[in-house]
Structure formats: C-alpha cells, structure tokens
N, C-alpha and C positions, 0 to 999 in steps of 0.2 A: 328583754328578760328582766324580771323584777328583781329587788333585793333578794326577797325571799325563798325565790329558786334558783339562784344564781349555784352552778356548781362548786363544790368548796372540796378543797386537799389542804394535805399538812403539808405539803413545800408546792410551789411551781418553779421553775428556772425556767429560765429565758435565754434561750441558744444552745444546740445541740452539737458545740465544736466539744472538744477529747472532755475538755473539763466538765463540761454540763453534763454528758454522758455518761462521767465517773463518778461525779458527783450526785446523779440522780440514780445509779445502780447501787452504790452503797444505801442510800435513803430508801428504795424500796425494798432492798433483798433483808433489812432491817426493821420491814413493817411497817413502814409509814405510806398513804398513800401521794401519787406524786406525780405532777404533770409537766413535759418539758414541752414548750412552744419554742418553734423552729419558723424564721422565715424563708429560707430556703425548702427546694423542695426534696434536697436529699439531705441526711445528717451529717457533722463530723467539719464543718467551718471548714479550714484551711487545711483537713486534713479529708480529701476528697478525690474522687476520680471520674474521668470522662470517656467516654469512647466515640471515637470518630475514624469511619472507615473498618471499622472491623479492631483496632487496633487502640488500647488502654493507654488512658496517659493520665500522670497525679497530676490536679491542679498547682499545689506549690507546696506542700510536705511530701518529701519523696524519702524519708527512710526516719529511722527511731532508733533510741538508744534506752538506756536503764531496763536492760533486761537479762544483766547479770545476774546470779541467782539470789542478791539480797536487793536489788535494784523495783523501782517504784512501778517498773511497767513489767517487771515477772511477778511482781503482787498482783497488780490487777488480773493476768490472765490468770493467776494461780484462783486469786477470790470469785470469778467467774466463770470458769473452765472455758477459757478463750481458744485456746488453744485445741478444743472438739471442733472448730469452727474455723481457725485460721491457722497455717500454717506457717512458721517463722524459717527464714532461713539468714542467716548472716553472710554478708560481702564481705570480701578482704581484695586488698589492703579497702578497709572502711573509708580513707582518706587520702589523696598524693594532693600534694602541694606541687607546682611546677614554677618556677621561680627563674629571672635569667641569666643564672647562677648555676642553678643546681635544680635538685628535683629528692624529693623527701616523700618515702610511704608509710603512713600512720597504721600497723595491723593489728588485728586483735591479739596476738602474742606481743606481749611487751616486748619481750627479749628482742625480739623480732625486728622491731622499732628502733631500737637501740641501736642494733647492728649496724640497719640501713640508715639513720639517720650520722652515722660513727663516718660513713666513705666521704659525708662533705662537710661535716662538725667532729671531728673526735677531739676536741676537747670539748665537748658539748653532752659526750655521751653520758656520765655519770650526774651531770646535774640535771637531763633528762631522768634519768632513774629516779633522782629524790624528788625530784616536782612533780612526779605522777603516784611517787608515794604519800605524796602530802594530800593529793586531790583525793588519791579512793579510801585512805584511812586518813581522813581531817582528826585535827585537833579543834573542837569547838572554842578552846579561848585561842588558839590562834584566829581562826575566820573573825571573833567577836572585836579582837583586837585588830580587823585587818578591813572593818566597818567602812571607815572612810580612803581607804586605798584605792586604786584604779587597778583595773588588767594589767598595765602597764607597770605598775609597781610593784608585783609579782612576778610579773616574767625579769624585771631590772634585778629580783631577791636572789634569784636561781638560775639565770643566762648571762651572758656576759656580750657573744655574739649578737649585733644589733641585724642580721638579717637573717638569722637564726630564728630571733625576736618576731620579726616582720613574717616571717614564711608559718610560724606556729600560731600568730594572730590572726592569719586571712582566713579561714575558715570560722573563728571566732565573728569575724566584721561580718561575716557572710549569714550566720547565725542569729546574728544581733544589731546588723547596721549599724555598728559605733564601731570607734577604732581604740585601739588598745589606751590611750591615754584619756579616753572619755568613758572607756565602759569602767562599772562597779566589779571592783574584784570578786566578787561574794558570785555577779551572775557569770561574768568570765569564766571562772571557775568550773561553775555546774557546769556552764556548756559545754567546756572542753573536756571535764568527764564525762558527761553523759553521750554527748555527740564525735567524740572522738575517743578515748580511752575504751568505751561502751559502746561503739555507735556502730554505725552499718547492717541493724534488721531494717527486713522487709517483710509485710506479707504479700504472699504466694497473689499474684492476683491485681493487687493491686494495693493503695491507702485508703482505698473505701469498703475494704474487707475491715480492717482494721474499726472503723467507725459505728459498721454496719453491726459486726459481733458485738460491739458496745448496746447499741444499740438496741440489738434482739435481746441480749443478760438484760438489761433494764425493763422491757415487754415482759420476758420472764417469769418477774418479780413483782409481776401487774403493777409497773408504771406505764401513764399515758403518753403516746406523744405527738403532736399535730406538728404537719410538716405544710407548709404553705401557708404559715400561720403566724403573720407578723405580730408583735405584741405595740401596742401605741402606747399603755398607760401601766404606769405602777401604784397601785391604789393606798394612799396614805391617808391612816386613821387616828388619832391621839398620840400622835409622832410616832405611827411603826405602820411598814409595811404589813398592808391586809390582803391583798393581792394584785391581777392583773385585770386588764382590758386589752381581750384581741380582737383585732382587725378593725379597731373603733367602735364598737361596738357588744361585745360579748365580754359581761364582767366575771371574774372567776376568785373565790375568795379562797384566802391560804395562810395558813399558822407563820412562813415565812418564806422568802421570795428570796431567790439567789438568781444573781444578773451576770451571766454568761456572753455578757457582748461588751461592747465600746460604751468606758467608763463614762464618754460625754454623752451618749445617747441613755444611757442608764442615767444618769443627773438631770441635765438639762430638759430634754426630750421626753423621755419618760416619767420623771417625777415634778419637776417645773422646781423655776427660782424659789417661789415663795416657800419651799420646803426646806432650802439652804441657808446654815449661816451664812453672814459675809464673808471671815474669813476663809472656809473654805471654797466660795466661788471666787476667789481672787486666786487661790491655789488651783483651782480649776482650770483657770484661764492661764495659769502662768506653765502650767505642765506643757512639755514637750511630746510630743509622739515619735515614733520610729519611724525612720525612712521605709519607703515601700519596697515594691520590687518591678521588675519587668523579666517574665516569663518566657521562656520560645516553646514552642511544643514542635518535634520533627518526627513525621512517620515518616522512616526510613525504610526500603527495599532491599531484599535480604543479601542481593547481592555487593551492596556495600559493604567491605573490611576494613577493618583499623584495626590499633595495637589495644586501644582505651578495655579495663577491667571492666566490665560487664556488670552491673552494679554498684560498682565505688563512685566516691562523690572527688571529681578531679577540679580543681582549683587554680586558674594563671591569675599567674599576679605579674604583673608587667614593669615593675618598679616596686621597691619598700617602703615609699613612703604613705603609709595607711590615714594618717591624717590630710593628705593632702588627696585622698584618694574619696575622702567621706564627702570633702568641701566641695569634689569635682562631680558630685553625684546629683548635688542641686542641679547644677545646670549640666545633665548629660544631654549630648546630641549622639544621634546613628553613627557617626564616625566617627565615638569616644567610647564605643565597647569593646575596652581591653580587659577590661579583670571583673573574670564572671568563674561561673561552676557547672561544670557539665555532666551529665549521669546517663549513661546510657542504659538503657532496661537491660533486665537478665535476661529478656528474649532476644534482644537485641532489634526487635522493633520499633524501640521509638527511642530520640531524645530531650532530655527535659534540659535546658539553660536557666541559669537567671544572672542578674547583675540588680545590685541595688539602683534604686534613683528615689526622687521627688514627685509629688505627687501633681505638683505645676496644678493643672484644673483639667475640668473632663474636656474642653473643644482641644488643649493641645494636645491630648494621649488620641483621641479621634482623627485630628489630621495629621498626626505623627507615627500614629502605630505602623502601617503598611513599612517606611521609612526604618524606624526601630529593627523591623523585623529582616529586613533585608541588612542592615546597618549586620544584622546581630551573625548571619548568614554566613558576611565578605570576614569577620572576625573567626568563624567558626573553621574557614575555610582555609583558615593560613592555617591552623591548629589540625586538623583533620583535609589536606587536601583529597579534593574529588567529591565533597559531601553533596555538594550543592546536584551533582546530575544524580544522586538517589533520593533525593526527598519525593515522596509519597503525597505527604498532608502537611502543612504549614500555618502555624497560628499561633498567636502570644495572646497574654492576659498582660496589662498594662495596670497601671495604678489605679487608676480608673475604674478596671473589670476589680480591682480586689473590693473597695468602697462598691460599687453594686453589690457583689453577691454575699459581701460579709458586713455591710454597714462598719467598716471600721474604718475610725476617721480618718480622711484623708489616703486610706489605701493602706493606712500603716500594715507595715509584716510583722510587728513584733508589740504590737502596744504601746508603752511609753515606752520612754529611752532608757534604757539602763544605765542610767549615770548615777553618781554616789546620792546626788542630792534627790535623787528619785527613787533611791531604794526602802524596801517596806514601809511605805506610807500605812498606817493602819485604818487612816480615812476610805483607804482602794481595796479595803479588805473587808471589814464590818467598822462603816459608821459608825461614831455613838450619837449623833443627831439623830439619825431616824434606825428605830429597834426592828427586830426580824429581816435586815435586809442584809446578805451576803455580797461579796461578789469576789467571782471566781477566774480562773483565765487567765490571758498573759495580760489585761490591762490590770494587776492586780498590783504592780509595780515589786511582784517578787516570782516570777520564775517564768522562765521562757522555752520553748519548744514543748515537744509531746510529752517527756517525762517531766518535765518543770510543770506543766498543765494538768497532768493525770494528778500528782501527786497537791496539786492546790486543789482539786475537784474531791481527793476523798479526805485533806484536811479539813475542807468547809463544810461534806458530810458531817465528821467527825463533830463542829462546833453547834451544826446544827440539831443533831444528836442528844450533843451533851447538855443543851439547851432545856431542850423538849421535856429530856428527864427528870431538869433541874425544875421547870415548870407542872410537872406532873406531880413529883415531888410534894411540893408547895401547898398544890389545889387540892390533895388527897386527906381523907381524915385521920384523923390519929386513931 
C-alpha cells in the first residue's frame, strides 16, 4: 500500500484491554474517527473470558470495583448505557481475609465491616472508620503531601495492630504484587477503595460481557476495530507520532497514537532507540515491572459443597510477614502454594485461584505447569477438603501464557511496580520527546486494575481531546 492511500484516522490505539476500549469510545462518541488494533482475537487484555466444557471461566480479572454512584466505572456505563447490555450484580462479603488467627469479612456495608472486623480487633474498630473515611472522601493536600509515603506508612498513620496491618494488606499484595512497605501509598490507596471499600461487581455472564459492551459502545460510535491484528511499528515523523504499521506490513496514518500495551514494547519494539533520548532509555532499562501470576482454572461438578460465599474474593494468608512473602514468590515451587485467592462463581461451577510468582522463563513455566497445577490442587484441598474427586476440567495460565496472549513483559500482572520511585512518571503517560503519542493502561505507572484503567483510558481521551481543539484552534481563520 502506498503513501498516498494508506488509511488515515484522527487517533488509532493499540490494544483493546479496559483502557484502549474507554479511551477509544469517548474519542468516537466525540466525533473523531478512530481505529483500535488488537492482537488478540477477542478484546478486553486481562479482562477476558474462556469456556471449556460447556462451562465460563475469567482469564485473570475476576470482578470490578468504582461503581459506586460517583465512581469512574458507573461513569462509564452511565456515558454508554452499558448497562442495556450487561447486567451488574454485587457479591458480599466483596472480600474475607483468612488469617491463622482470625478471619475478617470486608462488606459492602461499612458498618457492617466494623462490626465483624470489632470480634478479633475491637480496638481496631474506630480507626477502621477513619481510614476508610479518609480513602472515599480524600483530602487532596493530604494524598499530595503523602507523595513519597509507602502502603505501609498509612496503615502504621491509623492501625496500631501489626496483623491487623498484615491481614488488610494481603488483598492489596494480591492486587498489586508488592507488599505494604514497597507499594506507593497514593496506589495502595485506590486499590483498597476501589477493590475493597467498592469492589465485589460482576457482570452476569462472565468479564468478557464487560469488554465485549465496551467494545460494541465503541462500533457504535463508528470506531474501527481489528482483532488478530498485531501492530509492529509506530510511525515517527518530525518527532511525533504519525501512525501505525500492522502486521509488518499495512501502514495506517493518524493525528495521534495512543499505546495500550507494554511500555517496553511501545518504546523499544515499536518505535526503536534512535527515537529516544538517552536519559530516558536508561530509565527505561532501570524500570521494574510487577510480578506475574499463576492462574488455576477448576470446572467443578455440582454436587460438590462447601461453605466458600459464591462470588467473594477469599484470601489465606499463611503467616504475616508480606515482605517475606513477596521475596518467596521469585523462587516459588508446587509445594510453596500457601497464600493465594480463591473465588468461586456465582453459579458455582467453576473455580478461579491465583498466587503471585516470577516470571523465571517460558521452558520453566512448560515443564513446571502440570506440577504447579497439582502443587496448587494438594493446597486447595486442605482449604476445601473433598475438592479434588469433583473437578470436571483442570488448567492454569502460568506466566508465560500471560506474555503470550498479552505481550506484557515478562507476564507482568500489573505493569510496573507501584513503588514511590515509579509513581507518575509523565515520560509513561505523554512523552515530551516524541508529540501525539499517548499511553494509556496499567503500564502508565499511575493506576491499576479496572477502575484505575477505565479512568486513565478517558483522561487520555480527555488530553487527546483537548489537543485536537487546541490545534483546530490554531489552523482556523480569524
């Protein structure tokens, strides 16, 4: 295809996980036109689903929060009327901690929370109260002033109890792969409101209804979107993105390019060295990414019982020491899965596990998985005896399977690490090296899970936006 027929749009993105999705339906339903390329062949990254045997299972997002009614993910279905298309229900208790102490149920009634957190903390209960008032009505110079603080520094402001501490952080580690004394307060924070204070939706169906309704609002609004459609090249013109190159082959020209995938593969991969200064390819290379994960997937037979809430996201923690829990995750073996999360469907046919780890390399996650997956089984089965004679179907996604189907480096779950010294880079948001090029997602080194994603998806709308205007502006006669 020549220059001069090459198809041209006012934005393209590149990857159609929550962010690309959000960010590409505000830019169309706005009137710009707008093409999202997907290398996978369904949409929605890490927020996906599979069926095998008759029987649905999430790849590795299994439920959403911020959809209280001023929350970032009831905008979106409000802005798209998602909700004619998916159906939301909320689990309770959203979260139990199980601890070998106690056992703690996080519900969507605060009060609620209080109470049951009061039978094994009651000196704990009231500065539970203030700490969750601080998170859902912030003071923005407190968070500004709380920049360089850890998780860990927060919870030391308002707890006193250190496995109080530990049991209200493991669902955080689980969200984020870091442990309270390495995560940034600022994402600690969101995640424990959004994914705990707010958390426990589901749609009906599955998290690729979720994706899917994104998806279809975006068509809509006649935006395009190829699915099986890797992008290889980001095309740079007088130092600004001009557009893409898919499949090696098919060049596609655009007012601005926003990169919805893994920051190294958007850099390195797709734009090449020569495009970068040095200092930030030295920043580049010195970035850390988040640990991965390892996955179980159980189709379960119905005549399997247990006590486990039907939707909640339940949590063992084996011990409190969450630092030493992070450093045992490099080197995990099959008979070192103690502290994982389990969720059983609200049909009660399937169960989704996971346990962080490392990404090691693909021949050990190959001749390791079988291993893992049994390892992960003998663990489930002190927790749930009897599970093992009702499994149905059996299969994990390993680190490995995440880097295939989501080219994210290393497997990472969560992008870079949320640590202080990796919080809002504005290099990982819009360069000022090279002009028109966004990037959006959890590698953006400011916000993680679904509502952390949705809401970076329609700010970068928002800058792209305000952009175009500011450029219309400009070029318009007096």
């Amino acid at each position: 295809m020549s220059g001069t027929d090459r198809p041209s749009y006012d934005a393209v993105i590149i990857g159609s996980g929550i962010s690309g999705l959000v960010c590409g339906s505000y830019l169309a339903k706005a009137g710009l036109k707008v093409l999202i390329a997907e290398q996978h062949h369904q949409p929605g990254g890490y927020c996906t689903s599979f069926v095998r045997r008759g029987i649905t299972f999430d790849a590795a997002a299994h439920s959403f929060g911020g959809y209280r009614e001023n929350g970032i993910i009831r905008k979106v279905f409000n802005d798209f009327r998602l909700n004619d298309n998916v159906a939301v229900t909320r689990y309770d208790p959203t979260d139990v901690v199980v601890s070998p102490d106690s056992e703690i149920s996080l519900w969507s009634d605060l009060e609620r929370t209080i109470a049951d957190l009061g039978s094994s903390f009651p000196d704990e209960q009231d500065n539970f109260r203030k700490f969750a008032s601080f998170l859902l009505k912030p003071d923005p110079q407190s968070f500004a002033g709380m920049r360089r603080w850890t998780f860990k520094d927060l919870l030391d402001h308002y707890f006193r109890n250190d496995k109080l501490k530990s049991m209200l952080s493991f669902p955080i580690f689980g969200n984020g792969a870091l442990p309270p004394a390495r995560m940034s307060a600022f994402i600690g924070a969101k995640i424990f409101t959004e994914f705990i204070l707010d958390g426990g939706y589901y749609p009906e169906g599955g998290m690729q209804r979720l994706s899917n309704a994104l998806a279809e609002s975006f068509q809509h609004f006649g935006g395009e979107l190829l699915l099986s459609c890797p992008v290889s090249k980001i095309i740079i013109k007088n130092g600004g993105a001009a557009g893409i190159v898919i499949g090696g082959k098919m060049p596609v020209s655009a007012g601005s390019v926003v990169s919805n995938c893994d920051a190294r593969q958007t850099f390195l991969r797709m734009i090449g060295k020569k495009h970068l200064p040095l200092e930030f390819m030295n920043k580049l290379h010195r970035m850390q990414p988040s640990l991965s994960m390892f996955v179980l997937y159980l189709g379960l037979d119905q005549e399997f019982e247990n006590t486990l809430h039907a939707g909640s996201n339940i949590w063992y923690l084996s011990h409190y020491d969450l630092e030493k829990m992070y450093r045992s995750a490099a080197r995990r073996s099959p008979s070192l899965i103690d502290e994982c999360m389990v969720r059983i469907s609200p049909d009660r046919k399937s169960l989704l596990a996971f346990t962080n780890t490392s990404f090691r390399n693909r021949a050990f996650w190959s001749d390791s998985k079988s291993k893992f997956i049994d390892g992960f089984i003998a663990r489930l089965s002190r927790i749930m005896p009897g599970i093992s004679q009702h499994i149905l179907y059996k299969d994990a996604a390993t680190p490995s399977t995440m880097d295939r189907y989501t080219s994210n480096y290393r497997g990472a779950a969560y992008g870079w690490e949320s640590t202080t010294a990796q919080l809002a880079d504005p290099d990982f948001r819009r360069p000022s090296f090279i002009r028109h090029l966004y990037l959006t997602g959890h590698w953006s080194t400011q916000g993680l899970g679904i509502p952390g994603v949705a809401y970076l998806g329609y700010d970068t709308a928002t800058s792209v936006l305000k952009r175009r205007k500011a450029s219309l502006s400009q070029s318009s006669p007096e």
